[in-house]
C-alpha positions, -999 to 999 in steps of 0.1 A, spaced: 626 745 831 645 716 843 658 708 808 695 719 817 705 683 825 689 668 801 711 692 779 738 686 791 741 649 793 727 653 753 765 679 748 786 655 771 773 624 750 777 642 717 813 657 727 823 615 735 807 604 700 828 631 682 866 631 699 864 594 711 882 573 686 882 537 696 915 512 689 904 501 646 922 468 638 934 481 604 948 442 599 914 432 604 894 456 586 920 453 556 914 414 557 875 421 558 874 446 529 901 423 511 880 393 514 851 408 504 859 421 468 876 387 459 842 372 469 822 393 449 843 385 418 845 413 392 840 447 407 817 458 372 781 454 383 769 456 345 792 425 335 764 403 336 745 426 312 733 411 278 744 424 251 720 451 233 736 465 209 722 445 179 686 452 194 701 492 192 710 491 158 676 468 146 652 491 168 670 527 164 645 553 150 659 583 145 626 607 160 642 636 138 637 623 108 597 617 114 589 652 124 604 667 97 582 640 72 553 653 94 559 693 89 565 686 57 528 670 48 511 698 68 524 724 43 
């Protein structure tokens, strides 16, 4: 009991968060998101990566190729 009002303010709160839209400054947010990404410099997280690819072809094992040496000693 007495949790009606409570409930109601919760509905009444939750009804303003969903259909109230305030006034966006699309000018502003477009200068914010512009400014932003020219900041950052390249948009590519991974182009500051090494390069790996001659530690991939030094290091590859082909695991295959091993159990088939292995099944064939067992038999």
């Amino acid at each position: 009991m007495g949790r009606g009002r409570a409930k109601a303010k919760q509905i009444k709160v939750a009804r303003k968060l969903k259909y109230y839209s305030p006034d966006t400054d699309l000018n502003r947010l477009q200068q914010e998101l512009g400014s932003e990404s020219q900041a950052s410099g390249s948009s590519d997280p991974y182009d500051n990566e090494p390069d790996y690819s001659d530690y991939a072809d030094k290091y590859n094992v082909d695991d295959d190729d091993e159990e088939d040496d292995y099944t064939q000693r067992e038999s």
